[in-house]
N, C-alpha and C positions, 0 to 999 in steps of 0.2 A: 504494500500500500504506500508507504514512505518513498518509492519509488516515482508511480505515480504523480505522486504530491510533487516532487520536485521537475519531474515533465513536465507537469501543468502550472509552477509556477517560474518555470524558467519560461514555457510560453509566452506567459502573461507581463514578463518581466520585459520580454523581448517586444510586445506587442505596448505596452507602454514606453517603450524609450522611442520605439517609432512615432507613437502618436506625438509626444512630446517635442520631438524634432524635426517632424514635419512642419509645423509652424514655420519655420524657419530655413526651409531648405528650397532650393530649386529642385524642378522634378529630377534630373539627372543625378542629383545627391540622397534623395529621398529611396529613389530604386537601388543604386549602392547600398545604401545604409539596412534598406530592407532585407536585402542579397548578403549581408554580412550577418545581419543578426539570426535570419531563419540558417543559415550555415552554422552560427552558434548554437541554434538550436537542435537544428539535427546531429552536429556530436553530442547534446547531451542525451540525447534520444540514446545516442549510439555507445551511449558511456553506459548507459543503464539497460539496456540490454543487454554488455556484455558482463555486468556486475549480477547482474538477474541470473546468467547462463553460469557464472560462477557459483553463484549460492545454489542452484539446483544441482550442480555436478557435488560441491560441499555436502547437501543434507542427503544427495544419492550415496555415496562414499559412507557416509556415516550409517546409513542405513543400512549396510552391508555387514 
């Protein structure tokens, strides 16, 4: 679950520093800035998935 929670609040963290900079930005800075942060977010995506695949291989192993 705690997993999750941090997916969705790195989301939401990323979807706020957009909105907040968009104010302020030309549209060619705005699609960068969007282009870096969803890339930030898909490693976190991809951090936690593989931290996931570790704890199921951990409580498999123990299980044994």
């Amino acid at each position: 679950m705690s997993r999750k929670m941090t997916i969705a609040a790195a989301l939401l963290l990323s979807t706020g520093l957009l909105a907040a900079a968009g104010c302020q930005q030309e549209p060619e800075d705005k699609l960068e800035n969007a282009q870096e942060s969803m890339s930030d977010a898909i490693d976190n995506v991809g951090d936690a998935v593989e931290e996931t695949g570790e704890a199921i291989e951990q409580k498999a192993e123990e299980a044994q």
